[in-house]
PDB file of N, CA, C and O in Angstrom, chain B, residues numbered from 101:
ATOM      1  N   UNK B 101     -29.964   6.320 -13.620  1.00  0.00           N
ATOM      2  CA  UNK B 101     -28.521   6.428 -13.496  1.00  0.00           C
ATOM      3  C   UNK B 101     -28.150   7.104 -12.183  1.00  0.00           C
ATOM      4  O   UNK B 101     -27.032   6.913 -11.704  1.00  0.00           O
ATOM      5  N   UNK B 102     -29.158   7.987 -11.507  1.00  0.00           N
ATOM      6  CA  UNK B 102     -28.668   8.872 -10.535  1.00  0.00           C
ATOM      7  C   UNK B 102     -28.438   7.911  -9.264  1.00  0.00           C
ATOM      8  O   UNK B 102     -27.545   7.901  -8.416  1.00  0.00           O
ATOM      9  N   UNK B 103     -29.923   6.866  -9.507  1.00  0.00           N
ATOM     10  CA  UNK B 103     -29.902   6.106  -8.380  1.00  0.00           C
ATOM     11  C   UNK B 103     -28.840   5.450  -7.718  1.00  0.00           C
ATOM     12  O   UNK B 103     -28.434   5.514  -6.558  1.00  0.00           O
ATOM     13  N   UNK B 104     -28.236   4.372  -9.372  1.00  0.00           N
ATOM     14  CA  UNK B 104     -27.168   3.919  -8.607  1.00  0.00           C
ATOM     15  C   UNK B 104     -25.770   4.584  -8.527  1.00  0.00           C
ATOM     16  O   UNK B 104     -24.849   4.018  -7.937  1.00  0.00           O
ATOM     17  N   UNK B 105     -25.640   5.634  -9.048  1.00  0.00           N
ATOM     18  CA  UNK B 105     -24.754   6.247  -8.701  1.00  0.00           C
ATOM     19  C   UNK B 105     -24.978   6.294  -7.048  1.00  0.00           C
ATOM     20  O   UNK B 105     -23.907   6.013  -6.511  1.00  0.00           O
ATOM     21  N   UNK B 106     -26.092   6.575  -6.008  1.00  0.00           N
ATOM     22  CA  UNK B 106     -26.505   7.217  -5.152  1.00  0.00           C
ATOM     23  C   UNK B 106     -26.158   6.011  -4.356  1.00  0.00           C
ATOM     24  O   UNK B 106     -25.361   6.136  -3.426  1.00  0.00           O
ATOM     25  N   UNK B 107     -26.655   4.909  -4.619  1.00  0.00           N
ATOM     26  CA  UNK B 107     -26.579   3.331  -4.263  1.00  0.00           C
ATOM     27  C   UNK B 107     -25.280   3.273  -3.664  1.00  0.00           C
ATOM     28  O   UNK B 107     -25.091   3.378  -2.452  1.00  0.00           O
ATOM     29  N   UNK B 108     -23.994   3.028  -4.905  1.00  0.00           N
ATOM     30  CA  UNK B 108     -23.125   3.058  -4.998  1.00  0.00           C
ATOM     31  C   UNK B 108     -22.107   3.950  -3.825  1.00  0.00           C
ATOM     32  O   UNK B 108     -21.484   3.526  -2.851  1.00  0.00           O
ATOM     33  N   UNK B 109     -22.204   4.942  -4.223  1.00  0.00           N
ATOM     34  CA  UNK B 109     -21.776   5.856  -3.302  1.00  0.00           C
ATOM     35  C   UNK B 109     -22.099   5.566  -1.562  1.00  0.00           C
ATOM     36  O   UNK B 109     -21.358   5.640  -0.582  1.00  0.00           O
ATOM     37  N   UNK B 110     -23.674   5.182  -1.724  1.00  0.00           N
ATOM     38  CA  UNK B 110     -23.892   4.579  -0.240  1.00  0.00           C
ATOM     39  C   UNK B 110     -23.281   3.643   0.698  1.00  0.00           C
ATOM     40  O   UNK B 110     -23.041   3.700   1.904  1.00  0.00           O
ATOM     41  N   UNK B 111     -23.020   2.383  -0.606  1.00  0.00           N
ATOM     42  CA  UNK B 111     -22.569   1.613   0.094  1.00  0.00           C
ATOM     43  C   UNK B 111     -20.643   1.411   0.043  1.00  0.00           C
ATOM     44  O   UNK B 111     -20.045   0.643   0.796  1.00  0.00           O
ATOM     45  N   UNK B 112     -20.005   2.237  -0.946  1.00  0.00           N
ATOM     46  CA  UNK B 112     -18.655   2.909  -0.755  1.00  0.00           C
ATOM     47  C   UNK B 112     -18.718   2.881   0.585  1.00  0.00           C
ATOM     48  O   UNK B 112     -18.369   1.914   1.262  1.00  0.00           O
ATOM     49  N   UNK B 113     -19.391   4.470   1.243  1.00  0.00           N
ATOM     50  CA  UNK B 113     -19.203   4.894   2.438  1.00  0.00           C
ATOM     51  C   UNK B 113     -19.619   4.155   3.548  1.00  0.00           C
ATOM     52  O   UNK B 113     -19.353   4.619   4.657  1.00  0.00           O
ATOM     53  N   UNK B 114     -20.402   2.768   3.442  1.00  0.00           N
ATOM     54  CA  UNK B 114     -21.298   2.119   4.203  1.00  0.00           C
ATOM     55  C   UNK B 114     -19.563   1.334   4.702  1.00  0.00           C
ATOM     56  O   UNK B 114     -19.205   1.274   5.879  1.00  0.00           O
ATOM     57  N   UNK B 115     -18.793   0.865   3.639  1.00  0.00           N
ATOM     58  CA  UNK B 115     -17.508  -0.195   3.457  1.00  0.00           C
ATOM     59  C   UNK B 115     -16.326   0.586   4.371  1.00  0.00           C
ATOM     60  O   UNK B 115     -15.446  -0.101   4.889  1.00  0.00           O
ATOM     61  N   UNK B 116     -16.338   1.875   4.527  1.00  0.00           N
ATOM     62  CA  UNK B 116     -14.862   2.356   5.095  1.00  0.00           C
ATOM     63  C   UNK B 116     -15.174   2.076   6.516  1.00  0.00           C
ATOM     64  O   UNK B 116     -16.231   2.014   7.143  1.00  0.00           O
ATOM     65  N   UNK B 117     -13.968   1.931   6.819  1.00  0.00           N
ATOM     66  CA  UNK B 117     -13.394   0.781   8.435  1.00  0.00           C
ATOM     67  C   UNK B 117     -14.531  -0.099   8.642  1.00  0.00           C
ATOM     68  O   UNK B 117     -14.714  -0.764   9.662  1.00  0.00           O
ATOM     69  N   UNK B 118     -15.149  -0.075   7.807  1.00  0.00           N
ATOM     70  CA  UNK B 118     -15.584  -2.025   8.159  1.00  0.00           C
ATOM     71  C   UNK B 118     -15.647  -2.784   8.996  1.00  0.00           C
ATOM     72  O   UNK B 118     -16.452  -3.113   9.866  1.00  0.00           O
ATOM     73  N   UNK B 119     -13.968  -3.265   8.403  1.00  0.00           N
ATOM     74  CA  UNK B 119     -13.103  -4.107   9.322  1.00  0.00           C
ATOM     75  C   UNK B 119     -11.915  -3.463   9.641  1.00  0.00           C
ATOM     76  O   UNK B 119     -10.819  -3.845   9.229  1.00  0.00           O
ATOM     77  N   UNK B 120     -12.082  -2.540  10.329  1.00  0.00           N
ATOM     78  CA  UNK B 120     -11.299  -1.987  11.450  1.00  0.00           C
ATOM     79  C   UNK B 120     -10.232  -0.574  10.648  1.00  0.00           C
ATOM     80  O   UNK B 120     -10.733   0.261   9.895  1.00  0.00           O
ATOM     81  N   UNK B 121      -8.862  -0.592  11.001  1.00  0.00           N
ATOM     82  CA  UNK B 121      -8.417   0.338  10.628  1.00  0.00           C
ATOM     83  C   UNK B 121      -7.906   0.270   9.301  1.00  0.00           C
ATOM     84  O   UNK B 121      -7.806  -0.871   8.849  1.00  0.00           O
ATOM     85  N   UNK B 122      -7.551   1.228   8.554  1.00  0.00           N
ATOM     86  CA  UNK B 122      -7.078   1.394   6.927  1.00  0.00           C
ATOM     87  C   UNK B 122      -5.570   0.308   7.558  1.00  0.00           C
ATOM     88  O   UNK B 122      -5.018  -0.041   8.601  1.00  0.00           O
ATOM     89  N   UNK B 123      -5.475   0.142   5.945  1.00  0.00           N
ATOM     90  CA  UNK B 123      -3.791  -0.890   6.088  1.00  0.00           C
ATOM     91  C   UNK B 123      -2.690   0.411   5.368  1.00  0.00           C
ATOM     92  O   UNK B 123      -2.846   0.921   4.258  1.00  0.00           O
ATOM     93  N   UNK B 124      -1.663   0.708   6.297  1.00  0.00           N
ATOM     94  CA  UNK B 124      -0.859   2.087   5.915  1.00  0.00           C
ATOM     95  C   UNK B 124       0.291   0.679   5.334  1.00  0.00           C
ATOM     96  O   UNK B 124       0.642  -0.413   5.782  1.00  0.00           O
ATOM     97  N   UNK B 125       0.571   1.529   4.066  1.00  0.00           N
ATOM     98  CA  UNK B 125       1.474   1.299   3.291  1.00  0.00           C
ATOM     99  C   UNK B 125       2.944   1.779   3.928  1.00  0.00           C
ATOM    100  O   UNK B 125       2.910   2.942   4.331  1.00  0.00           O
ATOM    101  N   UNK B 126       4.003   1.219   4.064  1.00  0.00           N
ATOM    102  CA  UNK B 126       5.314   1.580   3.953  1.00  0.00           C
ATOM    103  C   UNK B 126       6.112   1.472   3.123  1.00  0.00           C
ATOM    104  O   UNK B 126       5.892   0.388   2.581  1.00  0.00           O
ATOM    105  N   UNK B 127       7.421   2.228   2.405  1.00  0.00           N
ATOM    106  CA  UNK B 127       8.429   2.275   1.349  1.00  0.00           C
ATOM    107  C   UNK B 127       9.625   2.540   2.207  1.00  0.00           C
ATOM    108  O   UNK B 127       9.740   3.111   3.291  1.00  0.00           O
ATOM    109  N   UNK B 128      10.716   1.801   1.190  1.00  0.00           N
ATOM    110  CA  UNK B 128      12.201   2.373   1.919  1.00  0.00           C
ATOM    111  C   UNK B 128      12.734   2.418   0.195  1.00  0.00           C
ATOM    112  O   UNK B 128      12.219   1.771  -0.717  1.00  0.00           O
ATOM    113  N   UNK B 129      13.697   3.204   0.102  1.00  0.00           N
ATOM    114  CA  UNK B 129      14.726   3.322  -0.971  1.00  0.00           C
ATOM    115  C   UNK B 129      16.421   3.190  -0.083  1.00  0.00           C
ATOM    116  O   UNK B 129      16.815   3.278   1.080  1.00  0.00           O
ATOM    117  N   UNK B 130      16.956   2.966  -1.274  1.00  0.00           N
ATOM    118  CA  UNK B 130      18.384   2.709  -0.559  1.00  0.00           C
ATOM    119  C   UNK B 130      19.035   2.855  -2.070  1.00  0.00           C
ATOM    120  O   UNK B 130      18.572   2.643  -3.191  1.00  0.00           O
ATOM    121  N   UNK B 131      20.889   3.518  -1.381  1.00  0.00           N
ATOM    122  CA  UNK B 131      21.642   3.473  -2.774  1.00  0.00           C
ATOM    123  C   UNK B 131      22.934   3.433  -1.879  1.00  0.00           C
ATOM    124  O   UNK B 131      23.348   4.017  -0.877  1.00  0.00           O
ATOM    125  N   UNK B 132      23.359   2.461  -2.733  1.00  0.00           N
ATOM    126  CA  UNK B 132      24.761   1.847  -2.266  1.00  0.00           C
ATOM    127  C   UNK B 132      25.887   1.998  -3.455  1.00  0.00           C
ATOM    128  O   UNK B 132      25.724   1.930  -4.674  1.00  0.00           O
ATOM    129  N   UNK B 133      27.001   2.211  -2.744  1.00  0.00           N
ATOM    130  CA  UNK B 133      28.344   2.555  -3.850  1.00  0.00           C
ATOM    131  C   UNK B 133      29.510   1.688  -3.129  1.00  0.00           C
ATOM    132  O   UNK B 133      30.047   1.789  -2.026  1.00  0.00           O
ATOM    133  N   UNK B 134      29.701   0.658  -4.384  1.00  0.00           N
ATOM    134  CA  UNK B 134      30.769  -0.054  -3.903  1.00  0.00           C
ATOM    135  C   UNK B 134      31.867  -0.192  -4.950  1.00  0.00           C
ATOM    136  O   UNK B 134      31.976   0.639  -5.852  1.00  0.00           O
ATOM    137  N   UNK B 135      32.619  -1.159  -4.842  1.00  0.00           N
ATOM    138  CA  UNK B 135      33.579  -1.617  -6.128  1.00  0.00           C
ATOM    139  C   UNK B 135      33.393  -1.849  -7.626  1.00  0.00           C
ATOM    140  O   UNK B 135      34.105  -1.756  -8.625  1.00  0.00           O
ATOM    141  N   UNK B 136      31.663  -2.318  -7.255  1.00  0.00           N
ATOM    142  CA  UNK B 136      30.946  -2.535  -9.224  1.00  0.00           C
ATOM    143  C   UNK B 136      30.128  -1.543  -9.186  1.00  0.00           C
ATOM    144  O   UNK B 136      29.064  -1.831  -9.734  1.00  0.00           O
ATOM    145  N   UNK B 137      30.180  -0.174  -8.645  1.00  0.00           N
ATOM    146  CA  UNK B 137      29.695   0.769  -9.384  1.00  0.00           C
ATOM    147  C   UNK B 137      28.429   1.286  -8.198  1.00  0.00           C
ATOM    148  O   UNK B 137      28.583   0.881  -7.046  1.00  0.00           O
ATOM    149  N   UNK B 138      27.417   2.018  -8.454  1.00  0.00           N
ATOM    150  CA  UNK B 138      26.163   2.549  -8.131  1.00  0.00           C
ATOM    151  C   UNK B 138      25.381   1.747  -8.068  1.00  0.00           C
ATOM    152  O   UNK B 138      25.176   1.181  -9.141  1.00  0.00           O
ATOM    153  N   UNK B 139      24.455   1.208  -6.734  1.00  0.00           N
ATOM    154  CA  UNK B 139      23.507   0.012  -6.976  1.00  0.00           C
ATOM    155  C   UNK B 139      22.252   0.999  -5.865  1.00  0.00           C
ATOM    156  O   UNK B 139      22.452   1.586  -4.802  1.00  0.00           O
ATOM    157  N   UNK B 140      21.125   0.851  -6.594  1.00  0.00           N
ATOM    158  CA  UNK B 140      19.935   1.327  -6.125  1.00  0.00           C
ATOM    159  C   UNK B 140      18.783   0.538  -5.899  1.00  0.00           C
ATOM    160  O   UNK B 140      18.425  -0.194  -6.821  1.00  0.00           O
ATOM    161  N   UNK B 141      17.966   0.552  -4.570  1.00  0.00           N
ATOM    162  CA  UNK B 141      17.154  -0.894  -4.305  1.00  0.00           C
ATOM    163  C   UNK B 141      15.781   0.318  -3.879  1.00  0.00           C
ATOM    164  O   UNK B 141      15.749   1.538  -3.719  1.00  0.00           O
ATOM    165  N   UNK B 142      14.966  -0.570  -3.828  1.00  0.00           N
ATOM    166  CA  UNK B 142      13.624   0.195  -3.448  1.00  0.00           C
ATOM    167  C   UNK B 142      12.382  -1.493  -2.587  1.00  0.00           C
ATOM    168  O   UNK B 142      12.456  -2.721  -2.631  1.00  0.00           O
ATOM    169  N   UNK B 143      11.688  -0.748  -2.115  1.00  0.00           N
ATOM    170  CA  UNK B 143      10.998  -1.424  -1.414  1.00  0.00           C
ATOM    171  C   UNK B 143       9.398  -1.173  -0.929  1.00  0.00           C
ATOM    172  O   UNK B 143       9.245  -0.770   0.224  1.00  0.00           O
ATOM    173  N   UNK B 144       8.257  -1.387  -1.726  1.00  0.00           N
ATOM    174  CA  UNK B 144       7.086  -1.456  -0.931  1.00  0.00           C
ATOM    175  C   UNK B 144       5.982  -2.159  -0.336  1.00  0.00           C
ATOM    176  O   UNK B 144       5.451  -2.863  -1.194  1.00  0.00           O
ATOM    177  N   UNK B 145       5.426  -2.255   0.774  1.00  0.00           N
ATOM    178  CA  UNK B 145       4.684  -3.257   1.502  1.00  0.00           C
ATOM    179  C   UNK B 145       3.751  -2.561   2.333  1.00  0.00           C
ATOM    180  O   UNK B 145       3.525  -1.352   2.383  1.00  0.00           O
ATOM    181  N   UNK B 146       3.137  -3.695   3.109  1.00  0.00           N
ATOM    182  CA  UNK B 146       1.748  -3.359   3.809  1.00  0.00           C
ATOM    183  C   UNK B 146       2.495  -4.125   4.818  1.00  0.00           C
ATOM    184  O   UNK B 146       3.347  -5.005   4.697  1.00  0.00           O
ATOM    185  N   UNK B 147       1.692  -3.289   6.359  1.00  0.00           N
ATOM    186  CA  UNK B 147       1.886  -4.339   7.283  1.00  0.00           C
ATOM    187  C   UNK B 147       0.667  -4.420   7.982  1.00  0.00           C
ATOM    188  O   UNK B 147      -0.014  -3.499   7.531  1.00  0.00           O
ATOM    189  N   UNK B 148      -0.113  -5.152   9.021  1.00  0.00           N
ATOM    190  CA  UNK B 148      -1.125  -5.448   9.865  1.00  0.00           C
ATOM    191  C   UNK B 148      -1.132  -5.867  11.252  1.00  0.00           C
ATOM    192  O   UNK B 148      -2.020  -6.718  11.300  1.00  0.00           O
ATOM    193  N   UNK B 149      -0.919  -5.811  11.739  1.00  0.00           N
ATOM    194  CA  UNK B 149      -0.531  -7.022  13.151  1.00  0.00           C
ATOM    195  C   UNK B 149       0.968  -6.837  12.616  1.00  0.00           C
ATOM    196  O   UNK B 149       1.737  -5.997  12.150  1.00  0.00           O
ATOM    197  N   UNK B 150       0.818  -8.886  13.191  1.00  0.00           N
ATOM    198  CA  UNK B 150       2.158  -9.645  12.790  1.00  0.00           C
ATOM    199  C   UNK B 150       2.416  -9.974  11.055  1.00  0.00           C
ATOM    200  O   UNK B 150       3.471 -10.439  10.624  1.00  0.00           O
ATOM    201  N   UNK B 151       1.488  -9.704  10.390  1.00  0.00           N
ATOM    202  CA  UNK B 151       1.756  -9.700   8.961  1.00  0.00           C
ATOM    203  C   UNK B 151       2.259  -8.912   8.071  1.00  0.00           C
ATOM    204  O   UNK B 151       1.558  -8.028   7.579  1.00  0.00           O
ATOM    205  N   UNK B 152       3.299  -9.053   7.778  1.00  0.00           N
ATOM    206  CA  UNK B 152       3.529  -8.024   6.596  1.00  0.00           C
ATOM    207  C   UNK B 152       3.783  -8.486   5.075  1.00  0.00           C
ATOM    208  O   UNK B 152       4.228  -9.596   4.783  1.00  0.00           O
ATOM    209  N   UNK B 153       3.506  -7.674   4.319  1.00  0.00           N
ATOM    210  CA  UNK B 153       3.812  -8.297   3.311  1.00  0.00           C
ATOM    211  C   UNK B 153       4.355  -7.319   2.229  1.00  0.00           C
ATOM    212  O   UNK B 153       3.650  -6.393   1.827  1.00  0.00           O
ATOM    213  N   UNK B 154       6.042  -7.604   1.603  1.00  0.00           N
ATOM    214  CA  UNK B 154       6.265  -6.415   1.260  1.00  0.00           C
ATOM    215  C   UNK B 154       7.126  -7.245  -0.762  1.00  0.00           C
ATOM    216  O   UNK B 154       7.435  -8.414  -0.991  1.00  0.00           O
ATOM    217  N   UNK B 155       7.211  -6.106  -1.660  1.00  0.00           N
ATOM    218  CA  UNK B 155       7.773  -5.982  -3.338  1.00  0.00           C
ATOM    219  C   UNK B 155       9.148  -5.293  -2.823  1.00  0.00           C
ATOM    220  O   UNK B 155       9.201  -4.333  -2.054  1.00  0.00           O
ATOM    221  N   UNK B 156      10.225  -5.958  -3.385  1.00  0.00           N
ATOM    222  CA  UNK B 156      11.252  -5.509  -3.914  1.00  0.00           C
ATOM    223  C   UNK B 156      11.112  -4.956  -5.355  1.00  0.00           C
ATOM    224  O   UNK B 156      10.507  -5.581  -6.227  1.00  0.00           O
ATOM    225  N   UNK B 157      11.858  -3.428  -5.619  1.00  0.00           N
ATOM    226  CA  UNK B 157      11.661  -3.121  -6.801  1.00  0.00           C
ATOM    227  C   UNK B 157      12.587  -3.020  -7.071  1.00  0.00           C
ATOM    228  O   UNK B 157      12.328  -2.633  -8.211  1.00  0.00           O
ATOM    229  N   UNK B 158      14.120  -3.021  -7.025  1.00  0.00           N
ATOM    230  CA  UNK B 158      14.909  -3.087  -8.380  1.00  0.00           C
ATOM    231  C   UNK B 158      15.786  -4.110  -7.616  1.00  0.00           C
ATOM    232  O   UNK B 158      16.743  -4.643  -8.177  1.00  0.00           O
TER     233      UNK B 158
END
């Protein structure tokens, strides 16, 4: 059991930047007040380069 724990762990640390730099996460929140009341939006994604790719949450 120790081994592959040991294995494991090796090749974890063998995997970080790999392929190059970590992918940093970005979030935005937003709250808007208009005529129908309180409206609240949220937002999270990854970007890379020219790629991003981002979840609307409410």
């Amino acid at each position: 059991m120790i081994r592959i724990i040991c294995v494991l762990s090796l090749m974890a640390l063998a995997a970080c930047g790999a392929d190059g730099e970590p992918v940093q996460p970005h979030g935005g929140v937003s709250i808007g007040i208009g005529s129908g009341g309180v409206h609240a939006g949220g937002t999270v994604g990854v970007s890379r380069g020219p790629l991003a790719v981002g979840v609307s949450l409410f």
